[in-house]
C-alpha positions as a LaTeX table, in Angstrom:
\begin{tabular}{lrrr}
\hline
Residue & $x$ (\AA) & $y$ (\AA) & $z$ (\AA) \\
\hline
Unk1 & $-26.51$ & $-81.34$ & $-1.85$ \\
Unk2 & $-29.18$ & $-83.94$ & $-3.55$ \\
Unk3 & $-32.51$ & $-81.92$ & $-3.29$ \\
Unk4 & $-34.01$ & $-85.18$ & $-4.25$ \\
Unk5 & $-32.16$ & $-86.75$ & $-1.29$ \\
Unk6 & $-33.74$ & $-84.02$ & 0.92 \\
Unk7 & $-37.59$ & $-84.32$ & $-0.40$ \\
Unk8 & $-37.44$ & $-87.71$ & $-0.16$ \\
Unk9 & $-36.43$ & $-87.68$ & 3.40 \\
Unk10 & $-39.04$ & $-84.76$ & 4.07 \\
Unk11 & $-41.79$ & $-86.67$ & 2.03 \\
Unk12 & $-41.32$ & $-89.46$ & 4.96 \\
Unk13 & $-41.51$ & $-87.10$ & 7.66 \\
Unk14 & $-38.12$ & $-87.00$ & 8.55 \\
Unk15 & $-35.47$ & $-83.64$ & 8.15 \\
Unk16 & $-31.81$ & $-84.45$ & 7.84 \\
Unk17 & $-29.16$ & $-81.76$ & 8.14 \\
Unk18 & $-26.15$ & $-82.37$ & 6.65 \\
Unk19 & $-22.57$ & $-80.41$ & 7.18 \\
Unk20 & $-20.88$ & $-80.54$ & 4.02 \\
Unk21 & $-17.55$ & $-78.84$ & 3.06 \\
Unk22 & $-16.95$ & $-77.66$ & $-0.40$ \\
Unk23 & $-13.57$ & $-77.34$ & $-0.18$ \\
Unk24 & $-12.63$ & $-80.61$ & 0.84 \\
Unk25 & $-15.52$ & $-82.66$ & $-1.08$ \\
Unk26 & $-13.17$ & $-85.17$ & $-2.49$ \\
Unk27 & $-11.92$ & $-86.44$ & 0.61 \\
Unk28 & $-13.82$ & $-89.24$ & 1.83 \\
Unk29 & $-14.78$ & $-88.75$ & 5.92 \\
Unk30 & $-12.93$ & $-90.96$ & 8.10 \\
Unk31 & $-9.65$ & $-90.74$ & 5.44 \\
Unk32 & $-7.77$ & $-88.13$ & 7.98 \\
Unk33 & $-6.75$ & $-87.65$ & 11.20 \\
Unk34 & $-4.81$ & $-85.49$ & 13.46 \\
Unk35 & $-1.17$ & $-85.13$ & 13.08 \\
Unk36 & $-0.84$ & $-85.47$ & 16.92 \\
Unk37 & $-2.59$ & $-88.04$ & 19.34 \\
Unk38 & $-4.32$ & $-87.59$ & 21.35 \\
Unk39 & $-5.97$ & $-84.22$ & 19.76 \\
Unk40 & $-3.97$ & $-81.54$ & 20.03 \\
Unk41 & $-5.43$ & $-78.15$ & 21.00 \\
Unk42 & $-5.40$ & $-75.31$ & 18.24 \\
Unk43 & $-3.38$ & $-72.30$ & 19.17 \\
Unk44 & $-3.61$ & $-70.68$ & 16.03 \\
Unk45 & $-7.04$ & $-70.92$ & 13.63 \\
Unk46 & $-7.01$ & $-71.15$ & 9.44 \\
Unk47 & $-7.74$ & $-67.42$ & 8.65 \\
Unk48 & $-7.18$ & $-67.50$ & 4.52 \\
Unk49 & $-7.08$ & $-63.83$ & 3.62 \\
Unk50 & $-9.36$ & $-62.12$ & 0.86 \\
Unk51 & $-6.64$ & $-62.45$ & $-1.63$ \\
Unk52 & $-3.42$ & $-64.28$ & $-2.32$ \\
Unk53 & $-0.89$ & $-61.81$ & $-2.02$ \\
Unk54 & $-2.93$ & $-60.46$ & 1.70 \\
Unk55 & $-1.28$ & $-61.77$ & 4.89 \\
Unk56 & $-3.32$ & $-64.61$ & 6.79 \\
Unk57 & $-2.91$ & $-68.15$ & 8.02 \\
Unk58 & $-2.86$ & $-70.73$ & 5.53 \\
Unk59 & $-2.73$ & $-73.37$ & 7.87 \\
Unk60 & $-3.31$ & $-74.34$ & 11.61 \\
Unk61 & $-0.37$ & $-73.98$ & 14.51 \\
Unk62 & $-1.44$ & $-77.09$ & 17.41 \\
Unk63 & 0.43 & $-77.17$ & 20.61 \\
Unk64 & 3.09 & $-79.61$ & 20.92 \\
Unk65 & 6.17 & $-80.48$ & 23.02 \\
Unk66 & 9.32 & $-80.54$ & 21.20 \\
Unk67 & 10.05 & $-84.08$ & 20.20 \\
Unk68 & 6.39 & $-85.00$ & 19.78 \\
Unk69 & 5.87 & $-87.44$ & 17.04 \\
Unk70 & 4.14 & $-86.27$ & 13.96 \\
Unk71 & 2.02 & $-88.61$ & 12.09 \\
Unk72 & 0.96 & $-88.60$ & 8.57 \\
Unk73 & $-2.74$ & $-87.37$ & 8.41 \\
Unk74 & $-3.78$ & $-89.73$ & 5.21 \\
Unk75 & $-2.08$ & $-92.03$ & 3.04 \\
Unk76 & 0.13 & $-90.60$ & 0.58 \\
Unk77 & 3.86 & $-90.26$ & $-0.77$ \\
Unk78 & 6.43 & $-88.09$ & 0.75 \\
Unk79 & 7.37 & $-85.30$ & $-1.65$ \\
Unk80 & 9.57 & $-83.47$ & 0.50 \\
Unk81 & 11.70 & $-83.31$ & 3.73 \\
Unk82 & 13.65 & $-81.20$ & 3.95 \\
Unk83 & 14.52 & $-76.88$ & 4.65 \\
Unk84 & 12.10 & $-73.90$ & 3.25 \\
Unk85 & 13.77 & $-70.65$ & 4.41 \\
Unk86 & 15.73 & $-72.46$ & 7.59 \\
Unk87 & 13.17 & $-74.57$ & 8.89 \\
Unk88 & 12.41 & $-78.32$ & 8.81 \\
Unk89 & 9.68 & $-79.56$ & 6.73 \\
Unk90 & 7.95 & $-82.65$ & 5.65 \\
Unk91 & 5.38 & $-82.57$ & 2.89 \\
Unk92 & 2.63 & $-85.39$ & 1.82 \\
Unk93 & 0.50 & $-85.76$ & $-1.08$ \\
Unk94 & $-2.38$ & $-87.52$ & $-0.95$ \\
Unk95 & $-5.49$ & $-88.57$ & $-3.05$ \\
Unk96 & $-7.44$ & $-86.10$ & $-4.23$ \\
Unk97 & $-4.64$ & $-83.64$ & $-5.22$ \\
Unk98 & $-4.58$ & $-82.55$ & $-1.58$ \\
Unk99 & $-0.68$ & $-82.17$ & 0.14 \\
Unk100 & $-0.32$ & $-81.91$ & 4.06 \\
Unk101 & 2.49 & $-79.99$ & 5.09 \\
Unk102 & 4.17 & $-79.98$ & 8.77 \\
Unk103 & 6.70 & $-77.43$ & 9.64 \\
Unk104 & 9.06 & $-77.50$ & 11.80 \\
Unk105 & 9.04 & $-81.32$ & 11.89 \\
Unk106 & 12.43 & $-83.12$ & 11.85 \\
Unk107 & 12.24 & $-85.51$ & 9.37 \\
Unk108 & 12.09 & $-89.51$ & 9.84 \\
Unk109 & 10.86 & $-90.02$ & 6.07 \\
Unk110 & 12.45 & $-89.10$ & 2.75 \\
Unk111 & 10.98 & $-88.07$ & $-0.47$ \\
Unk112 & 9.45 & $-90.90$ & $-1.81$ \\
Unk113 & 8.25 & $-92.63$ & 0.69 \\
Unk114 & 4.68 & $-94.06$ & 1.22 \\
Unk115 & 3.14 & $-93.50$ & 4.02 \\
Unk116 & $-0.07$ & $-94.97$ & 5.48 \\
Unk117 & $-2.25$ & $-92.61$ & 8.18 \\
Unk118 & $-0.63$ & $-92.53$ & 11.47 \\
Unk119 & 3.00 & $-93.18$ & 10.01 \\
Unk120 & 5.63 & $-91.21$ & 12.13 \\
Unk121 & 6.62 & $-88.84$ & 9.81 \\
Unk122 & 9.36 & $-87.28$ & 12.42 \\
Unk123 & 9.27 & $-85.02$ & 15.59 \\
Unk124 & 8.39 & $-81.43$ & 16.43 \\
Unk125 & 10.94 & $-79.32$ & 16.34 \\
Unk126 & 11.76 & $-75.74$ & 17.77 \\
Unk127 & 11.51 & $-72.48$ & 15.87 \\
Unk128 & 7.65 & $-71.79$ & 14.28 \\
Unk129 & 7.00 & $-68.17$ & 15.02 \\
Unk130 & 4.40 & $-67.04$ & 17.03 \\
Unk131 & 4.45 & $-70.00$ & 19.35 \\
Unk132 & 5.96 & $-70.80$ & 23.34 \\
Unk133 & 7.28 & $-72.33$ & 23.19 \\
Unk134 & 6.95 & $-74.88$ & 20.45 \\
Unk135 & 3.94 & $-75.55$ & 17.97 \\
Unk136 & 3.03 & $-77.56$ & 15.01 \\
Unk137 & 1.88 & $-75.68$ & 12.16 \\
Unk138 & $-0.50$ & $-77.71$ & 9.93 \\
Unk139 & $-1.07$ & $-76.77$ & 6.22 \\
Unk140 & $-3.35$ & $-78.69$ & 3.69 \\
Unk141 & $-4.25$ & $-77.76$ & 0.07 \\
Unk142 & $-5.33$ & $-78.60$ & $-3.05$ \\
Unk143 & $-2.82$ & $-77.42$ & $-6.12$ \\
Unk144 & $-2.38$ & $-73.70$ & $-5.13$ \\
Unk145 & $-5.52$ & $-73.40$ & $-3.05$ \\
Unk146 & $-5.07$ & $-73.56$ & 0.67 \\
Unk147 & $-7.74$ & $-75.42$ & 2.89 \\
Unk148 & $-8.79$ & $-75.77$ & 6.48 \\
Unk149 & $-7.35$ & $-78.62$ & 7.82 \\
Unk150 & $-9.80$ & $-79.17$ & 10.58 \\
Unk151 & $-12.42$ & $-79.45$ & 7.64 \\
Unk152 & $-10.70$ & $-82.90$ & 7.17 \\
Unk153 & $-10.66$ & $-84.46$ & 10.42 \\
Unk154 & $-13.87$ & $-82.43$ & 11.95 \\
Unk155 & $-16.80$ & $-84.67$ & 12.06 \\
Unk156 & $-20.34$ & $-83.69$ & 12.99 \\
Unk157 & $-23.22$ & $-86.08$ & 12.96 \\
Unk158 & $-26.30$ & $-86.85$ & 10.98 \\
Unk159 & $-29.00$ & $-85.74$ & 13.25 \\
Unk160 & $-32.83$ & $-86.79$ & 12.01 \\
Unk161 & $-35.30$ & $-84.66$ & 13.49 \\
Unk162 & $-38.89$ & $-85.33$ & 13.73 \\
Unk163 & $-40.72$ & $-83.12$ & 10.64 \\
Unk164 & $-43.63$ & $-81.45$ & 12.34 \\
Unk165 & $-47.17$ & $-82.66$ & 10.65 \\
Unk166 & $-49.77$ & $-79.87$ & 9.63 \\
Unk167 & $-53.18$ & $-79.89$ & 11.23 \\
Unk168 & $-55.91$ & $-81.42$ & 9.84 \\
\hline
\end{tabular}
């Protein structure tokens, strides 16, 4: 954060707190989106475990009919579409270094493709673990470091808050 930014806005009686998200600082607010509209509803949280090798969630699972349309989440190029281990998947990179990946999506891209945010990438399909009866399982990250996704598309405002004066 700019500690110059902050006693200049205390020095004018005025505090502002600001959410900011390390992980994802290269991604400009208002780049991303959901990968279902309207906003889906999370049925499965990020939980990124202590270590690589530990088991966790390296990704998000939303609720989705099968058939829903998935959307790109950012501008970016298809890399893949394709199978991993028997299930359908469609992966974007983006600016930044960052790569969204949707599984089990049946694919309406190929690799290569640009998108633009809200492209139809392709539909839910059936068959991610874990979810009734179908899900859409959300993964973002940057080279081999894997990010929250809702970092990217969570936005909390700028609230300024009256700085309390001393006595005099």
């Amino acid at each position: 954060m700019n500690f110059r930014l902050a006693a200049r806005a205390s020095s004018i009686g005025v505090a502002v707190g600001l959410s900011l998200s390390t992980t994802v600082a290269s991604a400009a607010p208002g780049d991303f989106t959901w990968p279902l509209q309207p906003k889906p509803r999370i049925v499965t949280p990020f939980d990124l475990p202590d270590q690589d090798w530990l088991p966790g969630h390296r990704g998000i699972d939303l609720a989705a009919d099968e058939g829903r349309s998935v959307l790109a989440v950012a501008d970016g190029t298809v890399v893949f579409a394709g199978s991993v281990a028997g299930k359908p998947v469609v992966s974007v990179d983006h600016a930044g270094g960052l790569r969204s990946t949707y599984e089990p999506v049946t694919a309406a891209v190929t690799a290569g493709t640009r998108v633009r945010r809200g492209t139809v990438l392709g539909s839910v399909a059936f068959g991610h673990e874990g979810c009734s009866p179908t899900c859409l399982h959300w993964g973002i990250r940057r080279g081999r470091e894997y990010l929250d996704p809702t970092a990217l598309v969570r936005t909390r405002p700028i609230r300024l808050k009256p700085v309390d004066e001393p006595s005099r």
